[in-house]
N, C-alpha and C positions, 0 to 999 in steps of 0.2 A: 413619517414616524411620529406617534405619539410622546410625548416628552411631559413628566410633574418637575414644579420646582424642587423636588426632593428625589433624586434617583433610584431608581429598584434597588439596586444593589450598591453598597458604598463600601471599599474598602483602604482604610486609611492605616499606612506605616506599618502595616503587617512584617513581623520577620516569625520565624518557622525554623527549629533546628533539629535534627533528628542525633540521640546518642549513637556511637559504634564501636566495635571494638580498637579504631584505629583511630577516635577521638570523636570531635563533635561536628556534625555535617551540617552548614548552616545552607538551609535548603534558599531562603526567600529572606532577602533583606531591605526590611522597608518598602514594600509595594503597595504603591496606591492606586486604584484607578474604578470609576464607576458603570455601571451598566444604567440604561433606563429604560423603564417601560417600553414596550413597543419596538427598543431596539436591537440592534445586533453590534458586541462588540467582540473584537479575535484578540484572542490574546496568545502571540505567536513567537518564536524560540527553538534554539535544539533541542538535543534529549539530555537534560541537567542541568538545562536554563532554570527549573523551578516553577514550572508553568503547572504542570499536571499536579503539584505540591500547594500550588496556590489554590487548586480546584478544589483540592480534596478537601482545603483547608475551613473554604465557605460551606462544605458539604456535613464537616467534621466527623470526618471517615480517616483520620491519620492513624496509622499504625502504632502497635506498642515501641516507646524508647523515642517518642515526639516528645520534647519539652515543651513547657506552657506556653501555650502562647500570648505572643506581646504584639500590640496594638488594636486596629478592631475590623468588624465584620458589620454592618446593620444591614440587614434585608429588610425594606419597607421602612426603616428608623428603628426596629427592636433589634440592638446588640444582641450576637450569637458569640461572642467569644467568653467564654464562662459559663456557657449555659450545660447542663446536667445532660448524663445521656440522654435521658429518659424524654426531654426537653427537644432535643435535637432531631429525636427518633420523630416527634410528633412535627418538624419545618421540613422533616426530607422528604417527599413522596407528595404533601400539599404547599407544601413554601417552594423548596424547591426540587427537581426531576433533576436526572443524572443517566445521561446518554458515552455508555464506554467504548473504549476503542475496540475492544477485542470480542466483536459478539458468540461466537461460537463458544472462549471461553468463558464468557457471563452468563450465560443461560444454564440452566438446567438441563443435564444431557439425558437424564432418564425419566421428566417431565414434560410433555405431551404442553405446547408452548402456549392455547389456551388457557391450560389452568394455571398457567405465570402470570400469563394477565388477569386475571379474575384474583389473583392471590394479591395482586398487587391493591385490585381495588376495593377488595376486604380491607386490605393493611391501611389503606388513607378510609375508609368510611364513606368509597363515593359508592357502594353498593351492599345493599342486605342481604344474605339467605344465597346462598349455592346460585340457585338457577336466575336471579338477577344480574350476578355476578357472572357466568360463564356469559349472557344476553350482551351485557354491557363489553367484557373483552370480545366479543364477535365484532359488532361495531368498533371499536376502538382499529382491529387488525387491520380491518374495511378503512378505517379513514385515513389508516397509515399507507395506505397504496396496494395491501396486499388482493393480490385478484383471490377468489372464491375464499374468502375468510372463513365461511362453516367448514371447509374441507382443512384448511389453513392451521385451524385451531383443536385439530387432532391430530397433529404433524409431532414428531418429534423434532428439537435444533437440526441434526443428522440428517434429516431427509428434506431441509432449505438450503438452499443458496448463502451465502455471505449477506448479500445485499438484502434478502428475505429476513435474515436475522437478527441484520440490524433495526430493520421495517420494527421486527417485534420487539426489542428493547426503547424504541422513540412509542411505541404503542405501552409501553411499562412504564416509562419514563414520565409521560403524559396520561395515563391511569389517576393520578391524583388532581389533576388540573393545576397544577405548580402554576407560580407566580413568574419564577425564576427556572431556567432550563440552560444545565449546562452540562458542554458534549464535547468531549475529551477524543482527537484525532478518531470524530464520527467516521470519515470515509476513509482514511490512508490506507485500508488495505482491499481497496473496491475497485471497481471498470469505470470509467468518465463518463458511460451513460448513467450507471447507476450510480456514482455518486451526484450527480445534480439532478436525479429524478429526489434522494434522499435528502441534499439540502434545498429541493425549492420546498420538499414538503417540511422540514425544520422550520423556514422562514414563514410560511403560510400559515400554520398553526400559533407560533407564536404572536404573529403579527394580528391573529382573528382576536386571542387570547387578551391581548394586549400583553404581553408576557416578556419579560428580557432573554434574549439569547445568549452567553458566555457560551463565544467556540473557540475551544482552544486548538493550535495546528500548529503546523513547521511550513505547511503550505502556503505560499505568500499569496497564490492567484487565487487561493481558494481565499483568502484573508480581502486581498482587495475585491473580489465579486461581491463577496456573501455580509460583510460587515460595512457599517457605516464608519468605527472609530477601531482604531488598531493598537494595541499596545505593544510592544518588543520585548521582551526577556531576556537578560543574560544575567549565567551567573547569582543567580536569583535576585535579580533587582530590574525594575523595569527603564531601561533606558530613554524609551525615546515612546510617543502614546500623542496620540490627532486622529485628525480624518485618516482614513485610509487610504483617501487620492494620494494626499500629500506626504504621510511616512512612507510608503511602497514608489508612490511615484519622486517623488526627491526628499530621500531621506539622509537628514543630518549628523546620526549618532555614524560613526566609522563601523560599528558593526550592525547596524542596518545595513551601509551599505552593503557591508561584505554577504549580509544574505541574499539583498538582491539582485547582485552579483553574481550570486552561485545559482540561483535560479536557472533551471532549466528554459526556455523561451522556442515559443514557433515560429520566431523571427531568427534565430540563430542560421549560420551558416551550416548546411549537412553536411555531414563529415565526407571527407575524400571518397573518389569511387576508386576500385578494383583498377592494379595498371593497365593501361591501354593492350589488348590484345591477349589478355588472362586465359589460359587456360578453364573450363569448368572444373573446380573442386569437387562442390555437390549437385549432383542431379536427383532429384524428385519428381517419379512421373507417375502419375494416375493414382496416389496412395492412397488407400482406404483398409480404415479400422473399424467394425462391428465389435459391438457389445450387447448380448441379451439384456432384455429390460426384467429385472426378477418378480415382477408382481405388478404386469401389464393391467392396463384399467381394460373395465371393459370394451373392446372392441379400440384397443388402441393397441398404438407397436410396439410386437413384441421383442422388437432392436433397435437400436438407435447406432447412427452412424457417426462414429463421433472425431474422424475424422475421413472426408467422404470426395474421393476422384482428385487429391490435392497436386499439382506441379510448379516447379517453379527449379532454378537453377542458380550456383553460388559459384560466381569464379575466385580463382586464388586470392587472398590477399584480400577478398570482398567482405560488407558487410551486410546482412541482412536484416532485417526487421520482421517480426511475427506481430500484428495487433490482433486485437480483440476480445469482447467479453467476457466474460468467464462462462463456461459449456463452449466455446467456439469451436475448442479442438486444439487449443496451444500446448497445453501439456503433453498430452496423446501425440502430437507430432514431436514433440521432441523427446517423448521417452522412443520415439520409434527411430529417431534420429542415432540414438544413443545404445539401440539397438537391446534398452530393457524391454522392449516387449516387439512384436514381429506383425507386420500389416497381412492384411486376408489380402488384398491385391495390390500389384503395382511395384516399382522399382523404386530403390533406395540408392545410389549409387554412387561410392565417396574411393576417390581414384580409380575409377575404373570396375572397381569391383562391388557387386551388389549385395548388402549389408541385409537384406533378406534371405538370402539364400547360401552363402556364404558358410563353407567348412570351419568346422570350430578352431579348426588350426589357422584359417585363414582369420576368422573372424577375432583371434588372440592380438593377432598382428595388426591388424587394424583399430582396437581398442585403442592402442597407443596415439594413432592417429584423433581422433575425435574424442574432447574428455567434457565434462560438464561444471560447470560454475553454479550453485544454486542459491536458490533467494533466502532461505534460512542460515546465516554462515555462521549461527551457534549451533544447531542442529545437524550441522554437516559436520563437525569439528567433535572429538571425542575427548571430552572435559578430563578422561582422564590420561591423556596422551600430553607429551608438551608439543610447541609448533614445529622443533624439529620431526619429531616422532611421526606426526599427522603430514608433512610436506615428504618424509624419507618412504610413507606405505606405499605410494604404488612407485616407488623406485626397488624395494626391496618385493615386491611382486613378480617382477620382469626381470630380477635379479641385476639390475645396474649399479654398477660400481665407480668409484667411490662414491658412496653418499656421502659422507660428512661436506667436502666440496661441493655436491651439486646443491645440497641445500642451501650455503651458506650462499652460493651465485645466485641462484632464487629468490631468497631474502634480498640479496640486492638487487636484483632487478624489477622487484614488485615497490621497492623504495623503501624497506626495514631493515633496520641496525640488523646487525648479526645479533647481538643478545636477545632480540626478540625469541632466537630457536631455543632458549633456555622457559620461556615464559607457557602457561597451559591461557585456553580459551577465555576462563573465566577472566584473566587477569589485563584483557585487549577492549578497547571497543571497538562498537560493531565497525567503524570503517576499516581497523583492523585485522578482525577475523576475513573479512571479504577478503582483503590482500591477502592474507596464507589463503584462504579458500584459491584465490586464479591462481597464485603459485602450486597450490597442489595442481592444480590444474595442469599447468606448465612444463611439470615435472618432466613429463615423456615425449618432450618437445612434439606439442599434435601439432596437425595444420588446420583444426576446427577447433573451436569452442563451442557449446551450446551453453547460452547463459539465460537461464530462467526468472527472470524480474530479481537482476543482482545486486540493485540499487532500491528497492522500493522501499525497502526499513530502513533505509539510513537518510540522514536530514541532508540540507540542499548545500553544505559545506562540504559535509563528507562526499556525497553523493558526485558532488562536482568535480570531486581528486581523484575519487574511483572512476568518474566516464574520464577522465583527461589520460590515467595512470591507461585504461582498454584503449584510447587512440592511440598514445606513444607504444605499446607495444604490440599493438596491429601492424604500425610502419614496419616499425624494428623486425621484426621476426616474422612480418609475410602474415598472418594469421587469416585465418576466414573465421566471420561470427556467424553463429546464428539468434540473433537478441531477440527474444522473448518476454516483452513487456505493455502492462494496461497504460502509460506514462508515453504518451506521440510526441511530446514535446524534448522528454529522453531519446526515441526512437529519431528521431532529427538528428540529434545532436550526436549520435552515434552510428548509423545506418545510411548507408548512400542509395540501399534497395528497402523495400516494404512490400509485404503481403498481408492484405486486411482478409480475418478468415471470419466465417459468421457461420453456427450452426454445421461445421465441418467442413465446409469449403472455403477454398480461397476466393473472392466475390471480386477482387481488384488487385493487383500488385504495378509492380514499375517503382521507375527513380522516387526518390521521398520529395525531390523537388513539385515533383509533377502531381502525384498522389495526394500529398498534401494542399498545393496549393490550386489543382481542380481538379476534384473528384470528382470520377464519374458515375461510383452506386449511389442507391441511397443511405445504404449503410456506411459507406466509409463519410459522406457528408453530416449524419448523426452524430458519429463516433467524433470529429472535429469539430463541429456543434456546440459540444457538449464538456471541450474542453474550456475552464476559466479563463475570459480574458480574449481568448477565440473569436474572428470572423464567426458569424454565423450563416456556416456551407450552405445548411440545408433549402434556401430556397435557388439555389447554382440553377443554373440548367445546365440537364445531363448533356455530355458531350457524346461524341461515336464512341463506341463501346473499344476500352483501352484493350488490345492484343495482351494476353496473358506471355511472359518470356522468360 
């Protein structure tokens, strides 16, 4: 790592308060800490640590009702705290680049993602005239990783991938040749191939550039791979800030530790199997989902199978694991699970009876049985219902009486006061709303759950109550899962079976012991490759080919 006596980025005693109606919200209190050229530093926290407040603050993109700020900012040694918009406008884009967490909503949904890049390299003056500029974002998409960039670059956001989207915002980001680049939870909501396909290319550019990195995360593995020096957040004040070996690997401030703590790890114990001699709950044999492709290239398919000859079997009490990619076919299998949408072949069969083909009077009755958990638990919640109301609707569906009682045992058994059923969405955080989200769940006492990445938006504190809160009530109540998540290191810690699906098929399943720790595709060896922190599978030799079960 290149290093000047004087660091890229200095920022000394910064505090940041924002007005509210409900008083003054002091986001960041006195934070100091520096980036340098050439390096990578994380600056890592939950959500209202102050960390993504700190970002914006070097970026000076704060929102109306920010009070002035006090202390300072130097990029390169010229002080930014005071400087005029107009000042600002001209450090963002060539001083420094700004990589968001949410790319689908940062981009332009009704501009054609070429001319976002070309627009961008108008805006910094690294390109003249229309057709230099579209020449220059072509290359730019091409150096971000993206394959066929001329095709690439008359795409709309809408018709990429997540990880393709993100590609084009590190290709916007880096349109000006910034000094400084900083990337506010770049991968949290990506597959563990793509996310370390997207931060080796972060670290590779910046490091050609000579350029500083500020990544900010809640991810501690992604924290110690990807950074050389780590700073900690809480509270808006930075607590504890070193090497990265040494805050993540023995860390002294008592909430470090409790981060890494809660850390999910692929050393962990896998959660219990299914009781000795279980009955199967769920059987899945041969299932396959078609979908027309609407606007087939030439001489390509005009269907995709996007979930293709899938089996596998769930007994009582058991837990299951889904991994893989995004396109693999996770969602497609569990909306088929859940019986929103019906496979072109193959049985589905959840107590006996096949959830395919199944009488709609039969098919009411077993609704009860199998309920769903999702990874949005603001989006599943109806802001204008309170928790009781949202926890009582599918009791007053099925016409079950008394609700007032069954809500209030719900609430306590997901671990919330009764006063919570007083309180609406907006008023919980997220670790929260997940807890009414599994209690709605719970409501109609199923024997499945399908939980679709439950945990991926909530930090490793929360995160860590909610897998603890799904093991205590697996025992308790007999449950069978079916967990649906891009996070193996979660999939461990909560799953005693896994099935790795790639491209619509299951490619490998078995015990999480055994899967995990020798795999036999190549694809399940990438997939744990690829997680931070990870043995690296991939040069394993393959063993006899695992019996599918």
């Amino acid at each position: 790592m290149t290093t000047t006596t004087r660091p890229l980025l200095a920022v000394s005693d910064l505090h940041l308060s924002y007005r509210t109606r409900r008083g003054t919200v002091h986001a960041v209190r006195g934070a100091s800490l520096t980036v340098p050229a050439g390096g990578t530093v994380a600056l890592v926290g939950e959500s209202g640590s102050g960390k993504s407040s700190a970002g914006l603050a070097v970026l000076g993109l704060l929102p109306a009702g920010t009070e002035p700020l006090r202390g300072s900012i130097r990029l390169e040694g010229r002080e930014l705290v005071g400087l005029s918009d107009r000042a600002m406008r001209d450090v963002r884009g060539r001083g420094i680049g700004f990589v968001p967490q949410d790319p689908k909503a940062s981009l332009n949904p009704v501009q054609r993602v070429g001319a976002q890049v070309a627009e961008a390299l108008r805006l910094t003056g690294q390109a003249r005239g229309r057709a230099a500029a579209a020449r220059r974002a072509r290359e730019l998409l091409g150096e971000a990783g993206l394959p066929e960039p001329d095709r690439t670059a008359e795409q709309f956001p809408h018709e990429l991938s997540g990880g393709m989207c993100q590609r084009v915002l590190i290709a916007i980001a880096l349109a000006g040749e910034p000094r400084l680049l900083i990337a506010d939870e770049p991968t949290s909501a990506l597959d563990v191939t793509v996310q370390r396909r997207i931060l080796d290319h972060l670290g590779d550019v910046t490091r050609r550039a000579g350029a500083g990195l500020l990544l900010i995360t809640h991810d501690l593995a992604v924290a110690a791979e990807r950074a050389e020096q780590v700073a900690v957040m809480s509270r808006g004040r930075i607590v504890e800030t070193g090497r990265s070996a040494d805050v993540i690997g023995a860390p002294h401030h008592p909430y470090t530790r409790e981060l890494v703590a809660a850390a999910p790890s692929m050393t962990s114990e896998p959660a219990a199997p299914a009781p000795e001699g279980a009955e199967p709950l769920l059987t899945v044999e041969n299932v396959r989902r078609v979908f027309p492709v609407r606007r087939p290239a030439s001489g390509g398919p005009r269907e995709i199978a996007a979930v293709d000859g899938v089996s596998f079997t769930l007994a009582r009490g058991g837990s299951l694991g889904v991994v893989g990619e995004s396109g693999s076919g996770k969602t497609t299998l569990a909306n088929l699970l859940l019986r929103l949408d019906r496979p072109d072949a193959g049985r589905i069969v959840l107590d006996g009876v096949d959830l395919a083909t199944a009488p709609a009077a039969e098919l009411r009755r077993l609704r009860r049985h199998v309920q769903p958990v999702f990874q949005d638990s603001y989006g599943s919640l109806d802001p204008a219902h309170t928790v009781a109301e949202a926890i009582a609707e599918p009791l007053r569906a099925f016409g079950v009486t008394p609700r007032a009682a069954r809500v209030a045992e719900l609430l306590d058994l997901v671990r919330l006061p009764a006063s919570t059923g007083a309180r609406r969405p907006t008023e919980l955080s997220g670790g929260q709303r997940q807890r009414v989200g599994i209690a709605r769940a719970l409501a109609l006492t199923p024997r499945l759950l399908v939980l679709d990445e439950p945990v991926s938006a909530l930090d490793v504190s929360v995160q860590a109550r909610i897998l603890t809160l799904l093991g205590e009530l697996r025992a308790e109540l007999g449950l069978g899962y079916v967990f649906i998540s891009h996070d193996l290191a979660v999939v461990r810690q909560v799953c005693d079976r896994v099935v790795v699906m790639r491209r619509g098929r299951a490619v490998e399943q078995g015990r999480v012991t055994d899967v995990f720790t020798r795999p036999e595709h190549p694809y399940t060896r990438e997939l744990l490759a690829a997680v931070p922190g990870a043995p690296d599978h991939r040069t394993t030799p393959a063993h006899p080919a695992r019996r599918p079960t």
